[in-house]
N, C-alpha and C positions, 0 to 999 in steps of 0.2 A: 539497580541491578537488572540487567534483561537475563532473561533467561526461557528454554523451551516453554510454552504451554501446558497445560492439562486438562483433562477434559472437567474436571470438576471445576476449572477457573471459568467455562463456557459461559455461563451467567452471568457472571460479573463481565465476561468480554462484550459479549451482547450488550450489555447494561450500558457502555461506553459507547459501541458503536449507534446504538439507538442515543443517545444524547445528542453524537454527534448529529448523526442526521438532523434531530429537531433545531439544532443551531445552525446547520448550513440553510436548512429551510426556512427560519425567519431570515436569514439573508437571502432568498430568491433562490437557493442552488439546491436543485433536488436532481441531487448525484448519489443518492444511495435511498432505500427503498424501503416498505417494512420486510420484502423479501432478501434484499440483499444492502450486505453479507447477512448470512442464514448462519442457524448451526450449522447445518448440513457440512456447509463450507466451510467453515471452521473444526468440524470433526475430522473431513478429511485433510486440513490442514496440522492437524495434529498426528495423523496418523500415519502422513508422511515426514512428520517432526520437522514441520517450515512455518511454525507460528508461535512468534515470542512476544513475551512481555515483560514490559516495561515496570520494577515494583518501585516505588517511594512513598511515604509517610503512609508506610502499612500497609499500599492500598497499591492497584493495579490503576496505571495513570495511563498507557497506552500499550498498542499492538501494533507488529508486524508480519506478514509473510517476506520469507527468502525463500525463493522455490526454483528451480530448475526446471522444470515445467513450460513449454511455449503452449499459452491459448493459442485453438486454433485461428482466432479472427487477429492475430499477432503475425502469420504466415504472408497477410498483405503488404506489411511493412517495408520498404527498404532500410535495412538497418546498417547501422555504418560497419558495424564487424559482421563474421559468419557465425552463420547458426549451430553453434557449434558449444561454446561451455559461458552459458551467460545466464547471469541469476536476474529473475524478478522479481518485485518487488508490488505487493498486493496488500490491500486492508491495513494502508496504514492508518491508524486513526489513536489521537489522543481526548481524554474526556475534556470539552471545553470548559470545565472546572481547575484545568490545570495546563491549558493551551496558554503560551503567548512566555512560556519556560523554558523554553528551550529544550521541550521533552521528545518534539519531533525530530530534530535536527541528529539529537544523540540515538533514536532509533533509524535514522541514515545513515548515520556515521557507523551504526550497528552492522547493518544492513550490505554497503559498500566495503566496509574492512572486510567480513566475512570473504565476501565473495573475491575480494585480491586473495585472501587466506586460501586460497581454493582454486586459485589457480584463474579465474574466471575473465573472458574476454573484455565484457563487458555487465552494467546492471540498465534493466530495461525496466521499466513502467508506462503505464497511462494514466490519466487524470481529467478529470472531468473538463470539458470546453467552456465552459461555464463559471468556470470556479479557478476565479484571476492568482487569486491569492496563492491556489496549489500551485499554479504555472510559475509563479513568480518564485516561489519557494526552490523550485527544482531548476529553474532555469539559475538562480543566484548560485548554487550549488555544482554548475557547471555540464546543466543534462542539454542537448539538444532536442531540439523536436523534429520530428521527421514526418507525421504522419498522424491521417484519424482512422480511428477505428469506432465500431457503433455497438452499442449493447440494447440494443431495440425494447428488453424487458425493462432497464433502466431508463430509457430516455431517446429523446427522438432526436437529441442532439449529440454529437459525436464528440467521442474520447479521443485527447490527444496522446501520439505516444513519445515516448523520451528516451535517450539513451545519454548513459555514462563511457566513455572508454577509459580503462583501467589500464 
């Protein structure tokens, strides 16, 4: 069952996303930080009600944002549609206790229905340049790539971005 977030689940979201990191970074990919995702970012991902999760065998197994929202370093972009009603897609991350289930695919298939429900042009994301596996993921699922963008607090190496057209 996905469904909105809560701020009392924030713990346990963190608790996933910090795994995550430690497992990307025994494989060499340090795409996420002990800063980011933060609460912070997660709070106000709640409080604009664009971060959901993912429940199975009791337990929170993964997270996403659906937000509407253009980051400003997104404004570089040539994106194949206009800026206009296109959802993104942020902090996906499943606990690697439970990756390799097919838990990520159904929080994109979460993610992208949504956003046709909604009328939406298009769903945008980025993803680490580094990190083969993300890229392979979204490209099989039919995202294009168009472009890098840089999170300099994150990493000195640049975030690819993707687009769906819906």
């Amino acid at each position: 069952m996905i469904q909105l977030a809560k701020i009392s689940q924030i713990p346990e979201i963190l608790t996933i996303t910090d795994a995550c990191r430690l497992a990307m970074e025994a494989n060499g990919i340090y795409q996420w930080t002990t800063e980011y995702p933060s609460k912070k970012a997660f709070e106000n991902d709640i409080e604009r009600n664009e971060l959901y999760v993912l429940h199975q065998y009791n337990d929170i197994v993964g997270c996403i944002v659906v937000s509407l929202f253009m980051d400003e370093e997104y404004r570089s972009i040539d994106w194949l549609t206009e800026n206009d009603k296109n959802y993104y897609i942020h902090r996906l991350g499943v606990h690697p206790k439970y990756q390799g289930q097919g838990f990520a695919q159904r929080l994109m298939d979460f993610g992208e229905n949504f956003a046709r429900e909604n009328n939406a042009l298009s769903v945008r994301l980025d993803t680490f340049s580094q990190n083969k596996r993300n890229q392979k993921f979204y490209e099989q699922r039919g995202y294009t790539r168009l472009g890098d963008i840089f999170f300099t607090k994150q990493s000195e190496h640049p975030f690819h971005c993707y687009e769906l057209v819906l």
